[in-house]
N, C-alpha and C positions, 0 to 999 in steps of 0.2 A: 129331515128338517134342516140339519147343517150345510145340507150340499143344495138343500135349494134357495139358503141365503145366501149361500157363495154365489150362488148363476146370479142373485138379482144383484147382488156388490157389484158381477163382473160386469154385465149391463150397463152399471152406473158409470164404472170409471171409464166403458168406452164409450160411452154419451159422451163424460165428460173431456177423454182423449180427441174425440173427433171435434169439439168445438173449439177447442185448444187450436187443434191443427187448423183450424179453418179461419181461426181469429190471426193466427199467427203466420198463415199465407198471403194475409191479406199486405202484412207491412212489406216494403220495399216494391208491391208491383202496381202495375198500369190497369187503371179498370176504363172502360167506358163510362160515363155518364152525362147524358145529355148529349150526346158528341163532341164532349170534351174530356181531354184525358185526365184523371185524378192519380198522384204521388202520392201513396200513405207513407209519413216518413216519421223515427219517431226523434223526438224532443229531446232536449237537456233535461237530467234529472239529478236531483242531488249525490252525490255518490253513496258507494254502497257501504254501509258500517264498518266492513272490515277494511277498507282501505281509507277510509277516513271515520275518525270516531271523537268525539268531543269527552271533556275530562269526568262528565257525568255517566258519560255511556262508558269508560274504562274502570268505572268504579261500582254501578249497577249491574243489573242482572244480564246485561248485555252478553256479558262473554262469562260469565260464570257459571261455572257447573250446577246442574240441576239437582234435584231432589233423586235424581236417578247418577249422578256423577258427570253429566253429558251437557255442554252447553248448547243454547239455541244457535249462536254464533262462535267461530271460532277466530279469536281475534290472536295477533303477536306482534311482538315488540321486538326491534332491533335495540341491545343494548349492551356497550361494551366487548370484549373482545373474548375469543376460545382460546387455548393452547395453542393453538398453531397461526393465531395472529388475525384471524378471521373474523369478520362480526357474527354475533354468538346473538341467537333468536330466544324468545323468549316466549308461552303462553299466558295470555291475561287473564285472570281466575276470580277478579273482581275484588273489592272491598275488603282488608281484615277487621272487624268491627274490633280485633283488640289493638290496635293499632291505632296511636291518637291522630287527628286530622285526616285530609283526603290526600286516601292509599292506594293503590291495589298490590294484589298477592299477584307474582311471579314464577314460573317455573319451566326452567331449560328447556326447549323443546328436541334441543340434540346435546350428546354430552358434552361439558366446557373443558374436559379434560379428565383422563384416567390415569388411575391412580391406587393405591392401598390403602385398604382401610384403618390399618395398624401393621406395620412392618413386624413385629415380633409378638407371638403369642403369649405374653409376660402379667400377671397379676400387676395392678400397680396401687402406689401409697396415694391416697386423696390428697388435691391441693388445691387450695383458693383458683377459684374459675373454674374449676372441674363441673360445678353447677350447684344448684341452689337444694339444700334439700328442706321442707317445711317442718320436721319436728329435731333435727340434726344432723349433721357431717358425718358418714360412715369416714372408718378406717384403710379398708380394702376396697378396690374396684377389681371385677371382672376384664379382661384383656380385652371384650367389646363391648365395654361403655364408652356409647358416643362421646358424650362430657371429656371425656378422656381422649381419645380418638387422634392419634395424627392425620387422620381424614381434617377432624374440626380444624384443628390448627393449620391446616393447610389453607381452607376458605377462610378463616380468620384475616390468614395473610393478601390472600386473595382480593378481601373488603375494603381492607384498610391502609397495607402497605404503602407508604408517599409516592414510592416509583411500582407501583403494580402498572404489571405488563397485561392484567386483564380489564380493570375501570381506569379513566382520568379521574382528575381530583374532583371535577365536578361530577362527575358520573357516581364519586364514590358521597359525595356530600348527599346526592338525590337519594341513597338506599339508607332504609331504614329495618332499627333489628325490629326483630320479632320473637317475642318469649314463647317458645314451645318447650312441651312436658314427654319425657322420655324414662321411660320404664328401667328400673334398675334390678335385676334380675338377682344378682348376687343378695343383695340385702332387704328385695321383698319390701322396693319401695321406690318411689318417682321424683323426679326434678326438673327443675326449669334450666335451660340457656335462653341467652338472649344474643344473637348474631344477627347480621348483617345478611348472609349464606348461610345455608343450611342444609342439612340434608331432609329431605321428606318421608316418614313414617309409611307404614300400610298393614293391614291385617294377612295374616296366612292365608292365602289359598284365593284370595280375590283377585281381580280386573282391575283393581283403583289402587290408589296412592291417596295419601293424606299429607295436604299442608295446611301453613298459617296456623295461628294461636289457638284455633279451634278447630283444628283436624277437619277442613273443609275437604270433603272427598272428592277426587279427578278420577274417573274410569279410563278405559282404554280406549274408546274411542272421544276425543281425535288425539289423545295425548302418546301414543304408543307410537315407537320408531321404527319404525319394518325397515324403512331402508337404511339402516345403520348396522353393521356389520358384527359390531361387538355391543349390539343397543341393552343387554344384562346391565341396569345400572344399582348402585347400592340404596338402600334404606338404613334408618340409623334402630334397626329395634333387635334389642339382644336375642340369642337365642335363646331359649330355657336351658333347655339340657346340653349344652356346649358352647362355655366360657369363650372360645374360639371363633364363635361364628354368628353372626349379623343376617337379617333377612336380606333380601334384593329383589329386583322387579324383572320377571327374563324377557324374553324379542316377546312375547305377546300379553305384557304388561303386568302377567300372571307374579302375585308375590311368596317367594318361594325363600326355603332356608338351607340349613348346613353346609353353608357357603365361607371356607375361611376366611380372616380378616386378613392375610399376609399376601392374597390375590390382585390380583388388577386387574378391574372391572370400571366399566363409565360410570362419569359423576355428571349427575342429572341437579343440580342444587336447586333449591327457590329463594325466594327473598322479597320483599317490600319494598315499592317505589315511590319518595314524594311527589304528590299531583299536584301539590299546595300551589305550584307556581307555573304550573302546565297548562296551555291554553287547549293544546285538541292533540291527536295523534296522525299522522298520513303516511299513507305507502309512495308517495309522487317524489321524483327524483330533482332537487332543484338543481339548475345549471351554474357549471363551475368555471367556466370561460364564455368569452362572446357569442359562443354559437346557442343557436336555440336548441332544448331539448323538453322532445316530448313522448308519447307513447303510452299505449295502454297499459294498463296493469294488471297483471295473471292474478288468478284467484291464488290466495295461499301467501299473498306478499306480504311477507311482515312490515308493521309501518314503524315510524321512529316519532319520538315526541318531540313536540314544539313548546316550548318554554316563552313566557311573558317577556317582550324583545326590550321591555324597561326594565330587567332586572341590573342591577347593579356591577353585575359580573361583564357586561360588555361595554360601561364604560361609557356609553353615549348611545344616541338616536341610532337605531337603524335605518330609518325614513318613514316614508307615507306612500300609502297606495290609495288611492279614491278611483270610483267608476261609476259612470250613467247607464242601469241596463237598456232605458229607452234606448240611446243611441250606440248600445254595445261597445262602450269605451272604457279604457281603466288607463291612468296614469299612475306612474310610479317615480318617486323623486327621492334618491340615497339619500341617509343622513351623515353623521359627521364617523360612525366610522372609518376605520382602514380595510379591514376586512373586505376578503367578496358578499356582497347582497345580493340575490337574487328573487325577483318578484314571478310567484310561483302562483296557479292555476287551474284547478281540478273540478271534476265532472264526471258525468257519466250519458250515454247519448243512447241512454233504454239497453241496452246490454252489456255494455264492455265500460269499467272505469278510465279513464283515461286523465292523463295530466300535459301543462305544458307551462313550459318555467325561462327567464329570459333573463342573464345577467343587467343589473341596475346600476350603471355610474357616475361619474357626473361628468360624465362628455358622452350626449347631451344633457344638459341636467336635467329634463324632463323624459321618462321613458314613455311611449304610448304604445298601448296593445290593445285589437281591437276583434271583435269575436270574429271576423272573416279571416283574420291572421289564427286565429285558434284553428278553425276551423279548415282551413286551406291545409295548413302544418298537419291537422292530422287526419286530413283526405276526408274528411266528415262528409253526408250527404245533408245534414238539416243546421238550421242557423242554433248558435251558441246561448243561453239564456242565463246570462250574468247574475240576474235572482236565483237559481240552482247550482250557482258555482258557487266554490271556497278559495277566496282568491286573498293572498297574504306576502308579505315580505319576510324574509328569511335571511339569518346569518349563520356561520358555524362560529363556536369557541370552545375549545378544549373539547371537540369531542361530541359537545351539547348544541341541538338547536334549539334560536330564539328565534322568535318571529313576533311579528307586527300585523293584526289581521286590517284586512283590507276594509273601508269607511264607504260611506255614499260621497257625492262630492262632496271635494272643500269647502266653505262656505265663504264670502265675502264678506268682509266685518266692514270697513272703509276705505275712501280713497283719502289720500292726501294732493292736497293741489300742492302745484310748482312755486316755488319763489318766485316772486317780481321779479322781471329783467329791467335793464338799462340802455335804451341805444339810442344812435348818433340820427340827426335830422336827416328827414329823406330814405330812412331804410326801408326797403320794400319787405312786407309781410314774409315772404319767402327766402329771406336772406337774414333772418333775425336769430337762427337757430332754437326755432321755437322745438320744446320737447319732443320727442317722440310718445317717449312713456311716463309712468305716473307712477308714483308708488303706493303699492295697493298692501293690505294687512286680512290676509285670512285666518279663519281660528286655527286650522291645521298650520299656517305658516309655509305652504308649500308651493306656494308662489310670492315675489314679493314686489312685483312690476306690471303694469299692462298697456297695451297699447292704446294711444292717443289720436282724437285729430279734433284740429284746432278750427273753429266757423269764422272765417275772417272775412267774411261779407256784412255780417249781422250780431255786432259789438252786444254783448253783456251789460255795457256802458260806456260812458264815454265815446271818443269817433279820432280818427287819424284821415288823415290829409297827407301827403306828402308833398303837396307842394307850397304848406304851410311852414312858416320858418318860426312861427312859436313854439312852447313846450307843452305835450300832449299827451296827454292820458288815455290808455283806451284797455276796456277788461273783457279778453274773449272769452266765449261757451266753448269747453272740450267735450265730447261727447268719449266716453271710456270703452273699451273693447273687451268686455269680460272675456278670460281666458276659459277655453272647453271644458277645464279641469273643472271649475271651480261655479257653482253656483251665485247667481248674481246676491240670492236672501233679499231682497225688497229693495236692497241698498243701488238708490236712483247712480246710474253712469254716467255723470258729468261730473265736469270740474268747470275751473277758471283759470286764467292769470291775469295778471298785472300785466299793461308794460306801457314804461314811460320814455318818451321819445322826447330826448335833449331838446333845445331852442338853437337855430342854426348859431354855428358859431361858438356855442359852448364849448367851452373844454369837460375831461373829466377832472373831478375835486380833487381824484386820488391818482397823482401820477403813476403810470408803470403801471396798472394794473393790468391782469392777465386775460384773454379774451377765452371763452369755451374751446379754441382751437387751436388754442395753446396755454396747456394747463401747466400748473406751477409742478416743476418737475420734482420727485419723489426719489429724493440723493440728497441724505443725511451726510453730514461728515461728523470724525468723533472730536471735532472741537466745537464742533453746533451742534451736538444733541436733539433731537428731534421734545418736546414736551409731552410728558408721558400719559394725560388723561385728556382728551377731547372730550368736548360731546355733541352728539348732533347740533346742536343750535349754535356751540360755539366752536367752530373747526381751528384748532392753533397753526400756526404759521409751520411750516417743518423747520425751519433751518432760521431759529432766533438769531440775531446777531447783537451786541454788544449794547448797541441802541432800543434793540426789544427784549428785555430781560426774560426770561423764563416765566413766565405768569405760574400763581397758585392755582391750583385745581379748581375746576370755575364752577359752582353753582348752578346744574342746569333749570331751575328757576327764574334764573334770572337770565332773561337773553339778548343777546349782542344788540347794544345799539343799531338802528338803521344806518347805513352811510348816505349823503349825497349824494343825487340823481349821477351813476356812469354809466358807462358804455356796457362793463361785462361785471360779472361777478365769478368767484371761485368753484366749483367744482363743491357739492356738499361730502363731507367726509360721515362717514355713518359710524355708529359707536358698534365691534364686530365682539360679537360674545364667544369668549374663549377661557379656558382652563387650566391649568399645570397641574397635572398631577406627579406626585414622587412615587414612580410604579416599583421600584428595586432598587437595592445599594448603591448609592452614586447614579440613581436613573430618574431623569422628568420626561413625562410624557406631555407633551404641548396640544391641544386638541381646541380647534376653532369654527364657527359656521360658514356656509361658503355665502360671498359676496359676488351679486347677479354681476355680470361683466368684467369680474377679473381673471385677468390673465394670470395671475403668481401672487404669492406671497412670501414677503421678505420677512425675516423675524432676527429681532435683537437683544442682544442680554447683556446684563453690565453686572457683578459682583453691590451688591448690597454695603453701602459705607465705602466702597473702593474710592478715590479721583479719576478712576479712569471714568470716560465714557460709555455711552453704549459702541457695542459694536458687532455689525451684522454676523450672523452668525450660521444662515442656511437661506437660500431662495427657492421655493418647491409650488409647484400646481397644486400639491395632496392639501388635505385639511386635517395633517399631522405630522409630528415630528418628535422624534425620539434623541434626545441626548443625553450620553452615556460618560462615565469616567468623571462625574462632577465630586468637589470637596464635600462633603458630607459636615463640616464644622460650619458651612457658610452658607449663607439664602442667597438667592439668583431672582433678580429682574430681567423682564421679559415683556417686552412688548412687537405685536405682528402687522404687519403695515398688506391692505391688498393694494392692490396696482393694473392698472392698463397703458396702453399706452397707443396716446395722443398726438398726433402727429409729430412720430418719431422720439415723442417724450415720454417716461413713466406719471405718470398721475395716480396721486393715493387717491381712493375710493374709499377706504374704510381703516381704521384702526381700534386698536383693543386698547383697554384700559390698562396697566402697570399688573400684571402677575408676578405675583410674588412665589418662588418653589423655596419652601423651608425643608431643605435635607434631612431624610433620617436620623437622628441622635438622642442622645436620653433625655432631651428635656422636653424639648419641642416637636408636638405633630400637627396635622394640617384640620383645617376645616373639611367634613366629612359631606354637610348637609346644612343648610337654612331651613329653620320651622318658622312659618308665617303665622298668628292667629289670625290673616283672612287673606282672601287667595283673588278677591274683587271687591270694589268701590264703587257705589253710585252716587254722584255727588251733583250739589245743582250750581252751576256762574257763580263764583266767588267761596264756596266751604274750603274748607282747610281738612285734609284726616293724619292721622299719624301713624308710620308704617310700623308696627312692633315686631321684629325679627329677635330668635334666638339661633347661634350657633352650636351645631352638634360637633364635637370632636372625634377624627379616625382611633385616636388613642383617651379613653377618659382620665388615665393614671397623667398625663404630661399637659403643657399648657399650650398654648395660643397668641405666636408672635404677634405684637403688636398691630405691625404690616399686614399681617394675616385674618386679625378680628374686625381690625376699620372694615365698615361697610361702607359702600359706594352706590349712588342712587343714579338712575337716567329715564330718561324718559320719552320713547318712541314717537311722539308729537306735543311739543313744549304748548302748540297754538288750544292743546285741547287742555293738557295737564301737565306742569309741571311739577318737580322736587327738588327739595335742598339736601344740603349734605347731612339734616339729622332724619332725614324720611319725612318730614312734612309734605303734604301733595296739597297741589292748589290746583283747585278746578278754573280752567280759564274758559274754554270752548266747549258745546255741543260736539260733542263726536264721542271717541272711544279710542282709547291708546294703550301703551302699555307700561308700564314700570318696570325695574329691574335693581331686584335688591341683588346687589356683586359682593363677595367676599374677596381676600387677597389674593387668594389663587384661581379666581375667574370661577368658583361655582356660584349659580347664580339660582334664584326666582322667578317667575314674572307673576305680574299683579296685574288684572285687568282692571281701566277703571274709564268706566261710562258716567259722559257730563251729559247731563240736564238741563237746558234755560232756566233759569230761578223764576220761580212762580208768582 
């Protein structure tokens, strides 16, 4: 009976062998059909769990041992470092339910380091930490209670140490303890620790191991180390009959005893990981210099965690990645990091996982990658499908990756038209220096310009003559060039402009004024001071002189009268969002957004109360700067000027408002954070709303320089919405713009706020 179920099993599975074979002959060849050749080739497919896994599959059933000890998948984690300096693996064991928030359970997949379990077989006196006992504190321990253990204190130091040579700080903030119960053999009773590391339990004579708060069982397959040489590693569970000796797990997982404590044997530890803030896991290597890298990924590769790339520990934007799989295209555009960023890219193409990763800078400021470039790079025979890829931007810090997962496109929120020009009678269309580009506002923010062209056949309104020696009015159609990245969203691509053509003969009202091609050069001196708050609508002069006093910080509410019909006008200066932070004793970190078309940035600082001026203080390409060895009794102004430069001149393009850096000291610390009670406005032609901002402080025990609590209001298009200096917003125009609650040290807001026609 048994032998003739076997024949029909065996039947079955070479039925089911041969259709395998024959289904799987068929990819990669040439058939006939019809008289035409057919490629069976196969597709992009999402990659495989164990080399890419999201923070739900790190913490469900995914990778955690079964009901038999045995996972369906065997997942690992690259985390932190071994004894000998090496990245130290890890197995993923799934969820500890006693463990508050989302966890998973850990455990060495090779030992992190050998070592003894207790140097001297010595009785010892119970002491606070020794561990918890539920009905009281014995007197005497056993020479192998764990609790006691300079094993314990060894991983103790291991966890927590400030300068551990096995976790960074942030690798040590992501491990969480875990309370396990540990048999005390001497006094015929159990306890709790609660550590960070640990060692893992297991019963006599079994294949498994026991961790986490609930003695979740690991069998020997796949957790057992054949190829490790001294792979015996310790368990913390006494012996009965010999004070002396601790259980342990030998080369075939098998848990065995009367092993002394005063031996040196592998430490196999486990331990709890925060997920709380983990976006996914991946085995794909990002790239560390200019060159491309990519390649498959061997079964078995441990992957390493990607952390939420807004967490607060990196200080700023990492960027934006967006991609159209229609057209197999992804853009990637750094943010105000220092740091290398790299825009990373993984899949799998039906057998083999594969990744490929491409440093993101800003030169160019826009990265583009395109799935024939995946696909070429990694010798592929079938086209890339961007809906099956995991496609993200990536930083390192301290050890930790964040990342930034990649968006569908951008979207186009609005354009802004160009200012009215001014020119002289008789100028030909083509000599007016009509715009190229337009400044555009998307929700991502990752483009902030696009190209133009102007219909000078067929007026908007108005008409020009040029052999008319009146004054003439005439408002061209631009028709807008949405950028690839960025989806148009509904938002119709045209614009307009002004432009009014003097009466022959006229002069301009405003002598000396500067023409577009020769911009008012950007060279402060420290007896003319540059005025420290612009704002888009009202650009201040750089270099006041005696006759133009220092104007008060202007209202962007209220905007610049119009001037009399001239020739040119100035260059718009944009208001450039930037920061101070005070990173370390006598240390500010200056961190700013990048301005489309500048070549540098100059930044200057003046002592706070001082007579001196400003005075420049660094000129750099980066979009940061670090200065060190400052007074710590005194706050520092700071203001960053971008620049190009125009025939032969520097021309400011943008500036920052007045940053204020208040020095570490016992009284004073810095703004941490703005809380908005709303984060958008819809408002209709003429409402009024009021912005209600509180500050959060880095330090709650200290206060809040003055300098530092003023908030400061601006407004990305005055024509749509303006504000004043108490946060009042006035709805002026139809469109959508932005707001920008500033504190004194440049940490900022934004406030979206869509106008309405009034009904």
């Amino acid at each position: 009976m048994h032998m003739k179920k076997r024949n029909l099993m065996n039947r079955g599975i070479a039925t089911l062998l041969s259709a395998t074979m024959a289904l799987s002959m068929m990819v990669g060849i040439e058939s006939t059909v019809a008289g035409n050749k057919m490629q069976v080739q196969a597709a992009t497919v999402a990659p495989s769990v164990t080399a890419y896994a999201t923070k739900t599959q790190l913490m469900d059933d995914t990778f955690a041992p079964g009901s038999n000890g045995e996972p369906v998948n065997t997942g690992k984690l690259v985390f932190g470092k071994n004894s000998d300096g090496n990245a130290q693996e890890w197995f993923v064991l799934g969820k500890d339910d006693g463990v508050d928030g989302d966890n998973t359970i850990i455990f060495a997949a090779s030992p992190i380091m050998t070592g003894m379990y207790n140097s001297v077989i010595e009785d010892k006196q119970y002491q606070e930490g020794y561990g918890t006992y539920a009905d009281g504190n014995p007197t005497v321990l056993n020479a192998n209670h764990y609790g006691a253990s300079e094993l314990r204190a060894t991983l103790q130091n291991m966890a927590n140490a400030e300068k551990s040579a096995y976790f960074s700080a942030t690798e040590r903030s992501l491990m969480k303890a875990t309370t396990i119960t540990t048999n005390d053999t001497r006094n015929s009773n159990s306890y709790t620790t609660s550590d960070k590391l640990y060692i893992p339990a297991g019963d006599l004579l079994e294949y498994s191991i026991k961790v986490g708060s609930s003695d979740k069982i690991a069998s020997r397959y796949p957790y057992a180390n054949f190829s490790v040489a001294r792979a015996m590693f310790w368990l913390r569970v006494p012996q009965i009959d010999y004070r002396g000796g601790v259980y342990y797990s030998d080369v075939n997982f098998l848990v065995g005893s009367g092993e002394g404590i005063n031996k040196e044997h592998a430490v196999r530890p486990a331990s709890n990981l925060d997920l709380s803030n983990v976006l996914f896991a991946s085995a794909a290597t990002a790239a560390s210099s200019d060159a491309v890298v990519s390649g498959t990924i061997a079964e078995g590769t441990a992957m390493t965690l990607r952390l939420n790339g807004s967490d607060p520990a990196i200080n700023d934007q990492i960027g934006r990645a967006t991609y159209d799989a229609t057209t197999g295209e992804i853009w990637a555009v750094k943010g105000g990091i220092s740091g290398n960023v790299a825009l990373v890219v993984q899949g799998n193409d039906g057998t083999n996982d594969w990744y490929y990763s491409k440093q993101v800078g800003l030169n160019p400021s826009i990265v583009t990658v395109t799935g024939n470039d995946i696909k070429n790079q990694l010798g592929l025979s079938s086209d890339i499908d961007l809906l099956n890829c995991k496609i993200w931007m990536e930083t390192t810090v301290d050890n930790v990756v964040y990342a930034v997962e990649a968006t569908d496109k951008d979207k186009l929120v609005s354009i802004t038209a160009p200012n009215s020009i001014t020119v002289a009678n008789g100028t030909a269309y083509d000599a007016m220096n009509l715009p190229s580009e337009v400044k555009i506002v998307t929700e991502g923010h990752t483009i902030t310009s696009a190209p133009v062209t102007w219909d000078t056949t067929t007026p908007a309104s108005g008409s020009y003559n040029p052999t008319l020696s009146t004054e003439q009015t005439v408002t061209l159609n631009g028709t807008v060039t949405c950028p690839n990245s960025v989806d148009a969203n509904g938002v119709a691509l045209t614009t307009t402009i002004t432009i009014t053509i003097r009466a022959a003969g006229a002069i301009p009202t405003t002598p000396g004024t500067t023409t577009p091609s020769q911009p008012k050069p950007e060279n402060p001196t420290p007896s003319q001071p540059k005025p420290e708050n612009p704002t888009p609508s009202q650009p201040k002069p750089e270099n006041p002189t005696p006759e133009q006093p220092k104007p008060e910080e202007p209202k962007p509410e209220e905007p610049q009268k119009p001037d009399k019909p001239q020739e040119t006008q100035k260059p718009k200066v944009e208001v450039l969002p930037a920061k101070a932070s005070v990173t370390d004793n006598g240390q500010v970190t200056l961190t700013w957004d990048k301005v489309d078309g500048a070549e540098g940035y100059r930044i200057y600082r003046k002592v706070k109360g001082s007579k001196d001026g400003y005075q420049r203080v660094a000129t750099t390409r980066n979009l940061q700067l670090v200065q060190k060895q400052l007074d710590n009794k005194k706050t520092y102004q700071y203001y960053i000027v971008a620049y190009k430069t125009i025939d032969g001149k520097k021309a400011r393009i943008g500036k920052t408002l007045t940053l204020y850096a208040v020095m570490n000291n016992v009284k004073y610390t810095e703004v941490k954070k703005i809380k908005l009670n709303k984060k958008s406005y819809s408002l209709e032609v003429g409402a009024k709303a009021k912005i209600k901002a509180v500050l959060l402080k880095r330090e709650n025990k200290k206060k809040i320089k003055a300098e530092s609590e003023k908030l400061r209001f601006c407004s990305t298009d005055n024509t749509v919405a303006g504000v004043n200096a108490s946060g009042t917003i006035t709805a002026k125009g139809a469109g959508t713009c932005y707001i920008y609650v500033v504190a004194g040290n440049g940490i900022s807001r934004k406030i979206k706020v869509t106008v309405s026609k009034a009904k």
